[in-house]
PyMOL CGO cylinders between C-alpha atoms (Angstrom):
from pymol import cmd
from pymol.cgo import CYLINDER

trace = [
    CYLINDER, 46.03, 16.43, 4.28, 46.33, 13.50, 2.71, 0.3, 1, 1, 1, 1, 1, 1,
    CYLINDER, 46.33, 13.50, 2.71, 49.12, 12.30, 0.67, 0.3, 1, 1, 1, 1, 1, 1,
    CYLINDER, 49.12, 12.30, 0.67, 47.96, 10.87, -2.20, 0.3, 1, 1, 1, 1, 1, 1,
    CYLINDER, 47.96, 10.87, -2.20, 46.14, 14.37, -3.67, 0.3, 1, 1, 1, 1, 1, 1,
    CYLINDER, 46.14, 14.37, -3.67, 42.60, 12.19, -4.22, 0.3, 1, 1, 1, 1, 1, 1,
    CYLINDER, 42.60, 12.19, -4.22, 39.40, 14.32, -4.69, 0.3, 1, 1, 1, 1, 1, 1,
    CYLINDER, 39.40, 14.32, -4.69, 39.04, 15.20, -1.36, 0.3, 1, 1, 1, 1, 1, 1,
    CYLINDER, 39.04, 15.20, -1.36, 42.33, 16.42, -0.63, 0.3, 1, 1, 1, 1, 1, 1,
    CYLINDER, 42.33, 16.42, -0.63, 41.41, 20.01, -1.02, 0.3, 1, 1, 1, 1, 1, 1,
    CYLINDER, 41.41, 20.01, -1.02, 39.03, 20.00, 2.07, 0.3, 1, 1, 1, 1, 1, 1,
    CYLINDER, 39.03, 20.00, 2.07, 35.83, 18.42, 3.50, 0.3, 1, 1, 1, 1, 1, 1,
    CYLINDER, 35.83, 18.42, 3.50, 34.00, 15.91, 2.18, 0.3, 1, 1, 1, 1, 1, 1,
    CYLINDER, 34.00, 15.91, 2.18, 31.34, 17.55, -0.18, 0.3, 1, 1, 1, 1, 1, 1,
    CYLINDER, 31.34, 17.55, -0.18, 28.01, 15.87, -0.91, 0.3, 1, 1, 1, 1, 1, 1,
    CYLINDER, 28.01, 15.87, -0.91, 25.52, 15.91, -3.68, 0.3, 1, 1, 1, 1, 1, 1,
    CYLINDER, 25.52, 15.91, -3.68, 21.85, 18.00, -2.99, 0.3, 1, 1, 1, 1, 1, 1,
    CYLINDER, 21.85, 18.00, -2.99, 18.65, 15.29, -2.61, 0.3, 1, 1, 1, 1, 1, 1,
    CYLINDER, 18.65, 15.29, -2.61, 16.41, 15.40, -5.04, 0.3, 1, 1, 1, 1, 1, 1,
    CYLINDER, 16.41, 15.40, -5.04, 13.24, 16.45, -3.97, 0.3, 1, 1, 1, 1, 1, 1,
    CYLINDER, 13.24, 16.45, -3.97, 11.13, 14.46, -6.61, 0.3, 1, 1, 1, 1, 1, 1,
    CYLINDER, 11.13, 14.46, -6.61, 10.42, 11.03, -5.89, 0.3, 1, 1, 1, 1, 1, 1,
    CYLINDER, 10.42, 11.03, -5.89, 11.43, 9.05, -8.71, 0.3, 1, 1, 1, 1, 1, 1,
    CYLINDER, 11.43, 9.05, -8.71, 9.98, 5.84, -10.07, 0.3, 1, 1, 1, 1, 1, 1,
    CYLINDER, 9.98, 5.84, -10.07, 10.79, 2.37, -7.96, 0.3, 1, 1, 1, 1, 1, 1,
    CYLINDER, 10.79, 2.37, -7.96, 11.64, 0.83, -11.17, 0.3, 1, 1, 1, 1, 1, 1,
    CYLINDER, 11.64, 0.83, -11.17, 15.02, -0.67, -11.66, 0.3, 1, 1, 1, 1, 1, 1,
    CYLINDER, 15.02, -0.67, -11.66, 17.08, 1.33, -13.97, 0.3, 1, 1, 1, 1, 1, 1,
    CYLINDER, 17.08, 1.33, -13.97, 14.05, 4.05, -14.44, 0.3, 1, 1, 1, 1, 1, 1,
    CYLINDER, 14.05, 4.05, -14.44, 14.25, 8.15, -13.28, 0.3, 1, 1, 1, 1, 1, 1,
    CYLINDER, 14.25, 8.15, -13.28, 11.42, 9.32, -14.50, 0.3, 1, 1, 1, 1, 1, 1,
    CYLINDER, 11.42, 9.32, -14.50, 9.39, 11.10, -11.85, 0.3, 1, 1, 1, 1, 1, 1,
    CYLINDER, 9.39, 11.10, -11.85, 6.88, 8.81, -9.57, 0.3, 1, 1, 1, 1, 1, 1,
    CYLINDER, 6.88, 8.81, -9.57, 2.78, 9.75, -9.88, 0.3, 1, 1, 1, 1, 1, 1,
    CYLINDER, 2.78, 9.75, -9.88, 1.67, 6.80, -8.30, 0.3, 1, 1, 1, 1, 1, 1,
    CYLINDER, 1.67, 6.80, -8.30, 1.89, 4.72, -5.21, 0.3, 1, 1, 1, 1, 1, 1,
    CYLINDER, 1.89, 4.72, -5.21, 1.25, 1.11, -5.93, 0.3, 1, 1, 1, 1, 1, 1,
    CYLINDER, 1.25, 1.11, -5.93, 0.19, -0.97, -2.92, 0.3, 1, 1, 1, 1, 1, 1,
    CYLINDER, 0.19, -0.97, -2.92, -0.30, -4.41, -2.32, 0.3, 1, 1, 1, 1, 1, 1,
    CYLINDER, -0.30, -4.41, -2.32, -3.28, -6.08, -0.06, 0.3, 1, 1, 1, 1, 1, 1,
    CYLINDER, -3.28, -6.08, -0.06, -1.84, -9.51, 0.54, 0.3, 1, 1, 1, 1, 1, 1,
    CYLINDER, -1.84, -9.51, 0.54, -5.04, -10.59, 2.31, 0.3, 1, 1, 1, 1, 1, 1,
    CYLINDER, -5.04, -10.59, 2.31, -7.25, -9.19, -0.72, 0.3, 1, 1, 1, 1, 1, 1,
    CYLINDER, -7.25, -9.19, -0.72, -4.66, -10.68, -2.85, 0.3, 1, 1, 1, 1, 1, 1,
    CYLINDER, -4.66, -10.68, -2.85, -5.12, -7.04, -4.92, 0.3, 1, 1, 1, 1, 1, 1,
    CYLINDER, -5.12, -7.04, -4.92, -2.64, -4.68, -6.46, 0.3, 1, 1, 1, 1, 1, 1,
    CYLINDER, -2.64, -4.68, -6.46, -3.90, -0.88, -5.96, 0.3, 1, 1, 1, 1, 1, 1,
    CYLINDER, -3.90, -0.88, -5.96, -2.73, 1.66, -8.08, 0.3, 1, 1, 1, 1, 1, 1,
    CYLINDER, -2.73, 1.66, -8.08, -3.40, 5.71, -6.72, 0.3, 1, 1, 1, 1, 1, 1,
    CYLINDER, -3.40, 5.71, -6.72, -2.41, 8.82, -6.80, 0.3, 1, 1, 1, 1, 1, 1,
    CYLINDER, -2.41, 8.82, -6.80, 1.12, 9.39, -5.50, 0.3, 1, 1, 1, 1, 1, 1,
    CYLINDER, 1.12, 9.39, -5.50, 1.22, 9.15, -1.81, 0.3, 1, 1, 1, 1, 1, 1,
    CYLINDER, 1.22, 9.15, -1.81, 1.93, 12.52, 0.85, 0.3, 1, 1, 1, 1, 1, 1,
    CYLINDER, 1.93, 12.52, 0.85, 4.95, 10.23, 1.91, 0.3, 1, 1, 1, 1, 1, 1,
    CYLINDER, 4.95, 10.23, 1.91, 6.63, 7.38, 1.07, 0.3, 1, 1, 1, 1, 1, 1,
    CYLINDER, 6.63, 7.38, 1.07, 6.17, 5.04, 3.35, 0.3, 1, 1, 1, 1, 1, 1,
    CYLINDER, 6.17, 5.04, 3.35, 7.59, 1.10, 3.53, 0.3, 1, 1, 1, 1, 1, 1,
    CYLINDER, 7.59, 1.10, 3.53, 5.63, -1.43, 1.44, 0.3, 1, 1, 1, 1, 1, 1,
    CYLINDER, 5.63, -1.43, 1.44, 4.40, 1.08, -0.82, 0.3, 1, 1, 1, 1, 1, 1,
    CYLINDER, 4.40, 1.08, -0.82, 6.08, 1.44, -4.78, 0.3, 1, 1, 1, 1, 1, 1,
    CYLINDER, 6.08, 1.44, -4.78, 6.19, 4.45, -6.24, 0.3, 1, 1, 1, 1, 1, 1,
    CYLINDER, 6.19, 4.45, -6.24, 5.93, 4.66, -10.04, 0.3, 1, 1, 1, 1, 1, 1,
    CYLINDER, 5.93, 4.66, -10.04, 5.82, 6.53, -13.44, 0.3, 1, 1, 1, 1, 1, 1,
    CYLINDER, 5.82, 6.53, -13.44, 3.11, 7.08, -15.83, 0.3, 1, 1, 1, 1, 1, 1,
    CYLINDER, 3.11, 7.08, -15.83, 4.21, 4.41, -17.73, 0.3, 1, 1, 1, 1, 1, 1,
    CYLINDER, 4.21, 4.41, -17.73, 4.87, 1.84, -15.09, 0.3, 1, 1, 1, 1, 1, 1,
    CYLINDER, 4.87, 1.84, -15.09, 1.63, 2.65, -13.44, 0.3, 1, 1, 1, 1, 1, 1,
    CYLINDER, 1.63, 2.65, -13.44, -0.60, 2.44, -16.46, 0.3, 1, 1, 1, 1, 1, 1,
    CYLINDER, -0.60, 2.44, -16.46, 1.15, -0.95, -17.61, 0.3, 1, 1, 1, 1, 1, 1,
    CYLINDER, 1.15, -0.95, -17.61, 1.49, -2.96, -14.22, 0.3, 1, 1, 1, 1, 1, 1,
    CYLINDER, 1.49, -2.96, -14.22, 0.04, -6.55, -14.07, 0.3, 1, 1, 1, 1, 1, 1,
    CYLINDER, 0.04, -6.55, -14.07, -0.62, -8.68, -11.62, 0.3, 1, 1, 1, 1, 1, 1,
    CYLINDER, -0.62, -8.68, -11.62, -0.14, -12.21, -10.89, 0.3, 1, 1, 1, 1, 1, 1,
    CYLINDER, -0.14, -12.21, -10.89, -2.90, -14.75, -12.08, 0.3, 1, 1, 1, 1, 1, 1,
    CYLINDER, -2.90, -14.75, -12.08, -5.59, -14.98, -9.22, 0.3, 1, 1, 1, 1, 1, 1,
    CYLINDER, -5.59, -14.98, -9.22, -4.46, -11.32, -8.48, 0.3, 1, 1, 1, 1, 1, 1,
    CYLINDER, -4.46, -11.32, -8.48, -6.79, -8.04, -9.06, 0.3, 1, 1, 1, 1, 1, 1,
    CYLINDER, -6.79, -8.04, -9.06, -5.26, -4.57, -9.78, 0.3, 1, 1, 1, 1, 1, 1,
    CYLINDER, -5.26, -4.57, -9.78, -7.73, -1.49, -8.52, 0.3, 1, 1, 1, 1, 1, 1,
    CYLINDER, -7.73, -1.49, -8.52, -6.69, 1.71, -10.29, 0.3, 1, 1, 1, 1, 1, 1,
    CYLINDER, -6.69, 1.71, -10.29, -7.77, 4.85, -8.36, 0.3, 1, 1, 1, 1, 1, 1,
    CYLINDER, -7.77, 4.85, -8.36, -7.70, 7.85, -10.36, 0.3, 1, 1, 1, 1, 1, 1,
    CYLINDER, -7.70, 7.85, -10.36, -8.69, 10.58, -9.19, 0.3, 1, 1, 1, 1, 1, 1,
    CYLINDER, -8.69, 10.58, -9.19, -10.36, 13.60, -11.03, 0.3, 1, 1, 1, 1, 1, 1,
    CYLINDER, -10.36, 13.60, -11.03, -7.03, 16.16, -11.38, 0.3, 1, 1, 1, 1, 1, 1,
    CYLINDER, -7.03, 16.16, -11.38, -9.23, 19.04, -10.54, 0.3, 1, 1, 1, 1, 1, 1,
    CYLINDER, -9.23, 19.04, -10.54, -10.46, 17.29, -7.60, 0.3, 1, 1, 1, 1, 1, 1,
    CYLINDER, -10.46, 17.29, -7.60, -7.09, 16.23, -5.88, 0.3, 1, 1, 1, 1, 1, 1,
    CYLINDER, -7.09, 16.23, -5.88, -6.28, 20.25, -5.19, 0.3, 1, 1, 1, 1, 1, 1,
    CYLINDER, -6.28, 20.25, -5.19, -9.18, 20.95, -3.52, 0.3, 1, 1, 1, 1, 1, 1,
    CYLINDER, -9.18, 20.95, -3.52, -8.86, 17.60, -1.26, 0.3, 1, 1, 1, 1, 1, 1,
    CYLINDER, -8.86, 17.60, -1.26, -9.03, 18.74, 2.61, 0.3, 1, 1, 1, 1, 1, 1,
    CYLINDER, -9.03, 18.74, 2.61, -6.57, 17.39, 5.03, 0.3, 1, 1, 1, 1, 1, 1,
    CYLINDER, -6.57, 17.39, 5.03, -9.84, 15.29, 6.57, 0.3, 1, 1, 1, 1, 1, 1,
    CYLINDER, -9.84, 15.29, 6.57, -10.25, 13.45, 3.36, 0.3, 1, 1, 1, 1, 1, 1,
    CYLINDER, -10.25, 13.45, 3.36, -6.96, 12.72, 3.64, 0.3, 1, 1, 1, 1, 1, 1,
    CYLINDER, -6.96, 12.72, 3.64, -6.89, 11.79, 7.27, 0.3, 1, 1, 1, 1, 1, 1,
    CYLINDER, -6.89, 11.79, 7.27, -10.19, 9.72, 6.28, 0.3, 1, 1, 1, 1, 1, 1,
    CYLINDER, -10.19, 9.72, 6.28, -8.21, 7.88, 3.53, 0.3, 1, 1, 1, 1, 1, 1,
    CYLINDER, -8.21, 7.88, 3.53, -5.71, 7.07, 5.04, 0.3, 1, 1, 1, 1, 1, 1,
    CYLINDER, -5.71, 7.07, 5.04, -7.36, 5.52, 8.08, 0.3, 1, 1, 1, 1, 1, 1,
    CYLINDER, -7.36, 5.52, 8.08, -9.86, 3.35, 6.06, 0.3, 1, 1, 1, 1, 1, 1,
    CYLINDER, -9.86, 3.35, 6.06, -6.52, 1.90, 4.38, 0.3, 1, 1, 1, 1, 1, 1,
    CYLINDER, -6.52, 1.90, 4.38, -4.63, 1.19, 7.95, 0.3, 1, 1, 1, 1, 1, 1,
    CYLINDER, -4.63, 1.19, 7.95, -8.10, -0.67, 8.96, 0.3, 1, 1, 1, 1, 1, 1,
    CYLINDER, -8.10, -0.67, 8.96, -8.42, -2.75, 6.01, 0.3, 1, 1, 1, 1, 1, 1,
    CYLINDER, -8.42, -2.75, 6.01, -4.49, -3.82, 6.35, 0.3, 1, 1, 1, 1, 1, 1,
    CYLINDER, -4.49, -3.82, 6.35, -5.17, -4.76, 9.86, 0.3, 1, 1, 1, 1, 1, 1,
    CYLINDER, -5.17, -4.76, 9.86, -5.42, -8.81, 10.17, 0.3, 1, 1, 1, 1, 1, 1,
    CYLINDER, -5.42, -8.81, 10.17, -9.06, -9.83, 11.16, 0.3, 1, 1, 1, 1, 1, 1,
    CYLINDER, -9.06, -9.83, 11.16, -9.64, -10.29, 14.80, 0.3, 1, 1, 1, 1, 1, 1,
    CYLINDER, -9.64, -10.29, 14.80, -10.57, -13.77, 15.59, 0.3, 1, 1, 1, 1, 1, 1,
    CYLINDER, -10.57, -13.77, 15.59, -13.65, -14.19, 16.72, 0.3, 1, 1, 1, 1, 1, 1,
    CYLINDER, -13.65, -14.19, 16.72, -14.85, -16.42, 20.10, 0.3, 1, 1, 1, 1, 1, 1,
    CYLINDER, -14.85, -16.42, 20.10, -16.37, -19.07, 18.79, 0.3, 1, 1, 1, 1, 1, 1,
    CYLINDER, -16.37, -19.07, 18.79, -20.03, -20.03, 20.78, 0.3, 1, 1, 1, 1, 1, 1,
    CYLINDER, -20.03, -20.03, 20.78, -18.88, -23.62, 23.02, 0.3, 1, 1, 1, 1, 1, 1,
    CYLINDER, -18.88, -23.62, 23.02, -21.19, -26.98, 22.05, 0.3, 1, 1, 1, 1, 1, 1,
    CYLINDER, -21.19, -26.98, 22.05, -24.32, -26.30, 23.67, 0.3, 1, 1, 1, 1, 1, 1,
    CYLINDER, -24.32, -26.30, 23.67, -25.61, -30.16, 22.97, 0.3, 1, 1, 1, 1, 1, 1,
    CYLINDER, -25.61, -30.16, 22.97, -29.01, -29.70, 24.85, 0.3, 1, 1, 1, 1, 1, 1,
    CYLINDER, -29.01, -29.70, 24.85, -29.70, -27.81, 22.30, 0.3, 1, 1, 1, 1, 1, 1,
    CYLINDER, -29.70, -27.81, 22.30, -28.83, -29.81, 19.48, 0.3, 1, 1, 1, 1, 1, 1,
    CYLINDER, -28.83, -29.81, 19.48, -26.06, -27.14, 18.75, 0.3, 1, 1, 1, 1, 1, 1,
    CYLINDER, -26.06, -27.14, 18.75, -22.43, -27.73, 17.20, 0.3, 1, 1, 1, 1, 1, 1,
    CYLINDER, -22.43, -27.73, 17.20, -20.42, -24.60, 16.42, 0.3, 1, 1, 1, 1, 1, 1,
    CYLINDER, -20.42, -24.60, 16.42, -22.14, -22.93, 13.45, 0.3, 1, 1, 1, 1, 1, 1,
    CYLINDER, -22.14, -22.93, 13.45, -24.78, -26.28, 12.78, 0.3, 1, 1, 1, 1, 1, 1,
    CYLINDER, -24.78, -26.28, 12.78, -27.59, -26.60, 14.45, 0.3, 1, 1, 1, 1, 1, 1,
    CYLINDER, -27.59, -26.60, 14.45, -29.68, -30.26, 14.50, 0.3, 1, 1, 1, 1, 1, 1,
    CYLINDER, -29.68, -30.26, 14.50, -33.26, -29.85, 13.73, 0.3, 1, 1, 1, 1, 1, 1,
    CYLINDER, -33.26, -29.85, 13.73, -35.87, -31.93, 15.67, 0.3, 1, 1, 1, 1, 1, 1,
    CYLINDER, -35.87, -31.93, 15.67, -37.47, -34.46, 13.79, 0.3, 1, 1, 1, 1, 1, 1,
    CYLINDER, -37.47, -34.46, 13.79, -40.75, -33.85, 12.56, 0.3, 1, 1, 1, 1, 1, 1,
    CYLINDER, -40.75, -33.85, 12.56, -43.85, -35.74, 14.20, 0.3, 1, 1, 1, 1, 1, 1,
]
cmd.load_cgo(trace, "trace")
């Protein structure tokens, strides 16, 4: 036991119980999250959803008020998804499943694509092509 009687002299260390609400991403803000805000870097778009099954890295999650007041840089687009309340509980786990691929694929960088070579007999150059002159 330790000496100096401090809080956790009296036995094992006792911790506080998780919250199972997620809470807003905010700084300084509790309130409970009911959206996911996602960025598309490649899209250069801000989406705004329903709250997501899990939270996962590179996702926000955020309160009514953050979520209905969120910006976005100039050149930037925000795309709000919201979805009809009475529709979300009937939702089947493929429509989730289906959701949630479509958004893996379109965060996937572009494959890049084999280029044709210079045919010159042809006339062809990449993507130009040289026309014959007419007679």
């Amino acid at each position: 036991m330790p000496a100096h009687g401090g809080p956790h002299a009296a036995g094992p260390l006792a911790s506080q119980p998780v919250s199972p609400v997620r809470r807003c991403s905010r700084t300084a803000c509790a309130l409970p999250a009911v959206a996911t805000l996602t960025y598309v870097y490649a899209d250069s778009t801000a989406v705004v959803g329903p709250l997501a099954t899990y939270a996962e890295p590179h996702t926000y999650d955020l309160c009514e008020e953050h979520a209905g007041r969120l910006t976005a840089p100039r050149g930037w687009e925000v795309v709000r998804h919201d979805p009809d309340p009475a529709g979300t509980r009937l939702r089947s786990t493929d429509d989730l499943e289906a959701l949630a691929d479509a958004v893996r694929e379109a965060g996937r960088p572009e494959r890049a694509r084999p280029t044709a070579p210079a045919v010159e007999a042809s006339g062809r150059r990449g993507h130009l092509r040289a026309l014959p002159t007419p007679l």
